[in-house]
SEKOLDREN-705907 format. One record per residue: residue in one letter; x, y, z of N, C-alpha, C in turn. Coordinates in pm, whole numbers, padded with zeros to 5 digits, always signed. Last residue first. Layout:
BEGIN
AXYZXYZXYZ;...
END
This chain:
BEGIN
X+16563+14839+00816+16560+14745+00664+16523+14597+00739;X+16321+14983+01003+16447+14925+00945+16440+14811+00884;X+16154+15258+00850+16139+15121+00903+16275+15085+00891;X+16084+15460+00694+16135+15472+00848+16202+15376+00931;X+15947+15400+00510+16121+15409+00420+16150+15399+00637;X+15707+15347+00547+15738+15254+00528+15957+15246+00566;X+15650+15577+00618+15655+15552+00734+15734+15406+00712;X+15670+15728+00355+15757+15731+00453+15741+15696+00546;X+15404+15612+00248+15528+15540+00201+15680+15575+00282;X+15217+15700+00419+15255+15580+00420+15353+15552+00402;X+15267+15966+00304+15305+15909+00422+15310+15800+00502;X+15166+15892+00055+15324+15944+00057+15329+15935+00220;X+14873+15845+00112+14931+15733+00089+15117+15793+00070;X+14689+15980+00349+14778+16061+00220+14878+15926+00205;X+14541+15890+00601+14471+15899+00454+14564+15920+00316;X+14548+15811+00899+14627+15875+00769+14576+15829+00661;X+14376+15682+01100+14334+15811+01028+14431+15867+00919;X+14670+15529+01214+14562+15563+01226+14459+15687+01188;X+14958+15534+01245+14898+15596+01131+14734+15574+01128;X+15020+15519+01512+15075+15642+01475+15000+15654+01304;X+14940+15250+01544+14855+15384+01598+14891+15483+01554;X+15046+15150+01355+14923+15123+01381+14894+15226+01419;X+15369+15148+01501+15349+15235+01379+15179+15269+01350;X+15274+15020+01765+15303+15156+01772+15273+15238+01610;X+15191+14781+01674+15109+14846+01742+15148+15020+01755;X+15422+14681+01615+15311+14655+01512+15206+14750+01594;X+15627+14690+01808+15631+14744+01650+15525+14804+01626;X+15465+14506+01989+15445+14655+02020+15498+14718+01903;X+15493+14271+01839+15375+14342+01863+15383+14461+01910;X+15675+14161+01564+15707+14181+01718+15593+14295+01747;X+15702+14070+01356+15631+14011+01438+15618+14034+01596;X+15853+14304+01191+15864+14155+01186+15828+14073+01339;X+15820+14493+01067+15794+14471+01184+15864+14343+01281;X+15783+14436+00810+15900+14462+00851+15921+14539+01008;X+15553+14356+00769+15672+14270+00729+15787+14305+00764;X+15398+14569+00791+15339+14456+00830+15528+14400+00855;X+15509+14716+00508+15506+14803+00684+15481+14687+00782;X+15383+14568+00322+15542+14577+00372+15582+14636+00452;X+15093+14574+00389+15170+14445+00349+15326+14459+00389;X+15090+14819+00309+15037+14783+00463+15106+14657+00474;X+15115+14846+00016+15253+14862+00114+15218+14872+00281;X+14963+14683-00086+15061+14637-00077+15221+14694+00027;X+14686+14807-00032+14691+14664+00048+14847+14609+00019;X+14703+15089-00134+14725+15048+00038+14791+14897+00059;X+14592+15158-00359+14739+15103-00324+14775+15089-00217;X+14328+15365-00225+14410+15334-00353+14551+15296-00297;X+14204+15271+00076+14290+15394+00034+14336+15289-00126;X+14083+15029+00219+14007+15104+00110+14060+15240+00046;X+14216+14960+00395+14282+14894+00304+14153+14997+00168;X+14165+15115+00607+14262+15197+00561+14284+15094+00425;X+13949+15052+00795+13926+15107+00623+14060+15180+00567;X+13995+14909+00950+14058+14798+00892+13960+14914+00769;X+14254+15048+01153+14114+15017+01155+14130+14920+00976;X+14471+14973+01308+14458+15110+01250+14307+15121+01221;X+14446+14772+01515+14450+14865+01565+14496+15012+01498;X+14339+14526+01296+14274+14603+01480+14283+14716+01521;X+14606+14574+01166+14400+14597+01086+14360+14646+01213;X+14742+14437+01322+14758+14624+01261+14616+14627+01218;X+14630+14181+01357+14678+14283+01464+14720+14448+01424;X+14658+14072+01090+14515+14086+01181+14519+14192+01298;X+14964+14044+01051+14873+14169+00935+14717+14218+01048;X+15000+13919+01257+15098+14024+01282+14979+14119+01180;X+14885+13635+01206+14854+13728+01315+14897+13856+01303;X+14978+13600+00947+14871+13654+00922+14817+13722+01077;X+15292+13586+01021+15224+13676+00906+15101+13707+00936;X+15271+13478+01361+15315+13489+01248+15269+13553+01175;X+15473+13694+01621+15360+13664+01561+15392+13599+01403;X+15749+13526+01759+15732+13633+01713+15609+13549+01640;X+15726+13340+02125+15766+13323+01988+15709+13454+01901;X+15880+13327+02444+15791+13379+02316+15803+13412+02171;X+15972+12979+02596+16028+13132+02460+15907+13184+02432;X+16039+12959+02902+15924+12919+02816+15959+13027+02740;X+16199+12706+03120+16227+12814+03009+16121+12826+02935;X+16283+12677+03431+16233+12668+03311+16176+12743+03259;X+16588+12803+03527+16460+12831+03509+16416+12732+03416;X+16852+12839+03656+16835+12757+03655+16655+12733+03654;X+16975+13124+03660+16884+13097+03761+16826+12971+03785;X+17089+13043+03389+17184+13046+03487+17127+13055+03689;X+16899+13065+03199+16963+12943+03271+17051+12936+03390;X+16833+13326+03195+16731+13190+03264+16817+13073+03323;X+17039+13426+03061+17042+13475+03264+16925+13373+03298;X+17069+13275+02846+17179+13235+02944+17139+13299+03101;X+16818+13417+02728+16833+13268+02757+16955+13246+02864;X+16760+13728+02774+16839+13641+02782+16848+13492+02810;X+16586+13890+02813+16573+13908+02665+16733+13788+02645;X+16301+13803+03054+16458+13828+03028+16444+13817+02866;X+16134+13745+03368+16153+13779+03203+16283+13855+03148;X+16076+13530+03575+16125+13628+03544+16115+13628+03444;X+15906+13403+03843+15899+13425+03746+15981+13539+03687;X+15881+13163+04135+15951+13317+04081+15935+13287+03950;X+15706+13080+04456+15702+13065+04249+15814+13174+04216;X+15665+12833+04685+15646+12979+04618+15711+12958+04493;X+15598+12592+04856+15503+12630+04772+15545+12773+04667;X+15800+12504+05023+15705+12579+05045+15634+12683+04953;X+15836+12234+04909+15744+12232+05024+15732+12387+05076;X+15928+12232+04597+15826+12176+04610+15762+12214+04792;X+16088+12599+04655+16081+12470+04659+15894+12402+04684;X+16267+12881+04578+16131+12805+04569+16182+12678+04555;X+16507+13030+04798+16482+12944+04660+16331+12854+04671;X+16417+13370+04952+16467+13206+04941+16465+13153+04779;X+16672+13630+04865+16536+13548+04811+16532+13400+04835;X+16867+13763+04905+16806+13753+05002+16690+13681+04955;X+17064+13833+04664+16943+13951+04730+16895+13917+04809;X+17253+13592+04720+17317+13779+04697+17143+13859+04745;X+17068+13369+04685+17114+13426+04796+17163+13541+04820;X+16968+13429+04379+16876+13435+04476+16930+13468+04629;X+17254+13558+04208+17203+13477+04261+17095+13511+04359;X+17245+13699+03860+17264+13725+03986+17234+13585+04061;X+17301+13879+03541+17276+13732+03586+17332+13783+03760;X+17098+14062+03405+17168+14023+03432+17177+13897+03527;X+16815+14139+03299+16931+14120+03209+17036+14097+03245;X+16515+14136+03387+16600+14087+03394+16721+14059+03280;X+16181+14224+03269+16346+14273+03291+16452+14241+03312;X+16030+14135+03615+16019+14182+03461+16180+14244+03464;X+15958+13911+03873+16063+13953+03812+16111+14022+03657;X+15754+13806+04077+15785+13827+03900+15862+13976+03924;X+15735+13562+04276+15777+13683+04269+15780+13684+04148;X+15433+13458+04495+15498+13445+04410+15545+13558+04363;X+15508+13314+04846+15470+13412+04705+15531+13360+04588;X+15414+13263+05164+15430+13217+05025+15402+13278+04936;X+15616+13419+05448+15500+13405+05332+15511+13312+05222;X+15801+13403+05571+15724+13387+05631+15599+13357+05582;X+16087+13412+05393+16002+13328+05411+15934+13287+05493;X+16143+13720+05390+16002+13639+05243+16023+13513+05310;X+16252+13765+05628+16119+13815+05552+16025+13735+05471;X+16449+13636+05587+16424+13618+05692+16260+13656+05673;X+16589+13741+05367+16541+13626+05385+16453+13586+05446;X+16582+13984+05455+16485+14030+05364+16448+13864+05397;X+16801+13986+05620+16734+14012+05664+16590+14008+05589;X+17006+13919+05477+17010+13815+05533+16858+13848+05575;X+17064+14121+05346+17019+13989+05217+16906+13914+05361;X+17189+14323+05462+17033+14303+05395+16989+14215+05383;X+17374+14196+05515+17297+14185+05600+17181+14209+05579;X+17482+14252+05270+17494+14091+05298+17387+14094+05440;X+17508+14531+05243+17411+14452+05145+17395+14295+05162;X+17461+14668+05531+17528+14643+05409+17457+14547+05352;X+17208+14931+05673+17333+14779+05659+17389+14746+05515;X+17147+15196+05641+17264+15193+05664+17335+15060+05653;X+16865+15122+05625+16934+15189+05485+17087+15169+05468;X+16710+14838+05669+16798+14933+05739+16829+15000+05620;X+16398+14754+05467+16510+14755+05538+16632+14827+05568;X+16075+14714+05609+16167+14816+05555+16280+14715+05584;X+15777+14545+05410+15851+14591+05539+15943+14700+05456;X+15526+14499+05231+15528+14594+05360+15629+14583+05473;X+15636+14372+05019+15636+14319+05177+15560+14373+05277;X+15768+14581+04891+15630+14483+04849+15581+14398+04951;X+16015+14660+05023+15837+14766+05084+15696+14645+05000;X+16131+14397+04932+16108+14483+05096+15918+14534+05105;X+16179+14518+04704+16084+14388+04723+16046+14336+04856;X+16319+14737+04718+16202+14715+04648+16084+14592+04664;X+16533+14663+04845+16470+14745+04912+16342+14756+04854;X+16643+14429+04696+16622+14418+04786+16493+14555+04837;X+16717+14651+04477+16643+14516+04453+16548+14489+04584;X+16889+14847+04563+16784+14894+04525+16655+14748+04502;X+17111+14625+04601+17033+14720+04713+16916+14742+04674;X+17158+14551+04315+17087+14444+04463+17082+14534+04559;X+17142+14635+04043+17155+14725+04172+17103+14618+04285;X+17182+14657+03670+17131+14605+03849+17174+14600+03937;X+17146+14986+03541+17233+14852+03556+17151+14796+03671;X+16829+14921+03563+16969+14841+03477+17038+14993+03504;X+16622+14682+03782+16688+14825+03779+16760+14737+03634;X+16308+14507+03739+16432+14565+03770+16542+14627+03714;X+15977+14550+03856+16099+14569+03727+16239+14604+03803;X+15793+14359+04043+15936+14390+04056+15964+14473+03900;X+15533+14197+04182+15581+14245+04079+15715+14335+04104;X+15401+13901+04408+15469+14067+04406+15546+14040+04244;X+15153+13869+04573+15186+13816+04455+15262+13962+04430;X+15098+13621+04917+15197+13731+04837+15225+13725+04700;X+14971+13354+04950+14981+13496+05032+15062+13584+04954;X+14867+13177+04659+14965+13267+04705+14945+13359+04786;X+14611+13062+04559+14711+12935+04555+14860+13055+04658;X+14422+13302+04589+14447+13162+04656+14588+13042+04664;X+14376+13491+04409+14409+13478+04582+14401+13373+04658;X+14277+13568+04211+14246+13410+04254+14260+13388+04380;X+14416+13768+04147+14266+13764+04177+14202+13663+04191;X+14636+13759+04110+14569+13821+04217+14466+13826+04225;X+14645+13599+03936+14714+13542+04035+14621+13633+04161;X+14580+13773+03724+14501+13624+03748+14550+13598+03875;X+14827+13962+03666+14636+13969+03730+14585+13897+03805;X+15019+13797+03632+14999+13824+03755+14866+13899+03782;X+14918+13696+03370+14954+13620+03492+14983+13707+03574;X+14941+13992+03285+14783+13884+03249+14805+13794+03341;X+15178+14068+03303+15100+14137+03340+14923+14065+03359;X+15322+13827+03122+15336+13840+03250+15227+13921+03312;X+15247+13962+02839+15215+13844+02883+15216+13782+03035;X+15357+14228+02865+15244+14177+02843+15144+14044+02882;X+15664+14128+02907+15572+14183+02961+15435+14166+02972;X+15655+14050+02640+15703+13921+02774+15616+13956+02897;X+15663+14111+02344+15551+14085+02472+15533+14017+02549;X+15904+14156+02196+15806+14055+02197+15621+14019+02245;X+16033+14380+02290+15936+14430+02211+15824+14312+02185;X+16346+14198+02229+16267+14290+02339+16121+14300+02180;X+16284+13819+02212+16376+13945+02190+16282+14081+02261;X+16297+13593+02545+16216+13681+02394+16285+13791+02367;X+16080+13415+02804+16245+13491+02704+16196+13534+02581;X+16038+13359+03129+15986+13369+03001+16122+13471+02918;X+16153+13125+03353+16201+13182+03267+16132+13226+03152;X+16055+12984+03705+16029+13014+03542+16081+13160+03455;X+16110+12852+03976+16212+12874+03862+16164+12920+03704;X+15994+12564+04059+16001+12687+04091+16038+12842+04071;X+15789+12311+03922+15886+12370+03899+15900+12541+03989;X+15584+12142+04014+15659+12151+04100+15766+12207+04064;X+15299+12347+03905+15335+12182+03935+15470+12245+03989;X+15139+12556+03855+15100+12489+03908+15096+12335+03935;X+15326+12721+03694+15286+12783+03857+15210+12706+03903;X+15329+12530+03479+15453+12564+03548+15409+12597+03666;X+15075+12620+03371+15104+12478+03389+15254+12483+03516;X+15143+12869+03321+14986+12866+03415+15025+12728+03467;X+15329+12883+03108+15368+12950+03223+15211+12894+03367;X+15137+12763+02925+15276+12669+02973+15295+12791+03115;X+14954+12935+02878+14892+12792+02944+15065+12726+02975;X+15071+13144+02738+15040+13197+02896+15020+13048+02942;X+15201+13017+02489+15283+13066+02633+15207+13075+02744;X+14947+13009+02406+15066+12834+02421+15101+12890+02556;X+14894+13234+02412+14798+13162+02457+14897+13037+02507;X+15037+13326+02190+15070+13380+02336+14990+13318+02433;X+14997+13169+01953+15107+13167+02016+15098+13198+02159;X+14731+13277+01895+14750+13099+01922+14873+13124+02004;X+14554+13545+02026+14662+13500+01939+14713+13367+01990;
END
């Protein structure tokens, strides 16, 4: 798909010039995820440009203990259970910057600072990357990210992408091709939508359950 392609080559361009700081954004269901999961494959399996490629979802509500302690054991270390959360910080610091990594960050909905958890700040000299995903433009900015939006599929990607994944003889049912058309549309471009109803009608044959899968939909 043209769009997610833009995105993955801008996020690929970013991890490999001097921004440290990347922000992918998008309403939920977009495929921020998705799209992250493909960059951090690649990353690991290039094993090169990064000693350390660590993945994170984070908590909600968000929890900088639980943060910290998570991105700890990605470390293979521990930290104290009993210190407090400023000595944590101090100590995790102390941690990640022995390595160069890169951190992704899925999830993100609140706004925090890199020093509160103990994360150095990526810089041009020691090479490391953070990536987060957020359904929030203001928590990118406020990490001071560049920003890369995922944009919602258009029409004919969004129709090509249910064909894929109901099969594409469902348009051979009497009166199909108009209300696949408005199940399509009211998805409205957001791929796991489009993928979930897809699978759930896969093999449905009785066109009245079409039409209630259609009424299911929000307006």
């Amino acid at each position: 798909m043209v769009g997610k392609l833009d995105v993955k080559e801008k996020i690929r361009g970013y991890l490999r010039g001097s921004e440290g700081m990347i922000g992918v954004c998008g309403i939920g269901g977009i495929g921020k995820t998705t799209i992250i999961k493909h960059i951090h494959n690649e990353l690991l399996n290039e094993a090169t440009q990064f000693e350390k490629v660590i993945w994170i979802t984070v908590s909600h509500p968000f929890n900088v203990v639980r943060l910290q302690g998570d991105i700890a054991r990605k470390m293979n270390r521990d930290l104290r259970e009993d210190a407090d959360e400023l000595e944590r910080a101090s100590r995790l610091m102390e941690i990640m910057k022995t390595v160069k990594y890169a951190l992704i960050l899925d999830d993100v909905r609140d706004k925090f600072t890199l020093t509160r958890v103990g994360i150095p700040k990526p810089t041009m000299e020691n090479g490391c990357k953070i990536v987060i995903t957020s359904r929030s433009v203001d928590v990118c900015n406020y990490l001071s990210c560049q920003i890369v939006k995922v944009p919602p599929l258009s029409k004919e990607q969004s129709f090509n992408l249910f064909l894929d994944e109901v099969g594409p003889d469902v348009l051979q049912m009497p009166n199909s091709d108009e209300i696949v058309k408005l199940i399509v549309h009211k998805c409205a471009g957001l791929p796991s939508v489009i993928v979930g109803i897809a699978s759930r009608m896969r093999g449905v044959k009785d066109i009245c359950e079409w039409r209630n899968a259609l009424l299911e939909l929000p307006q």
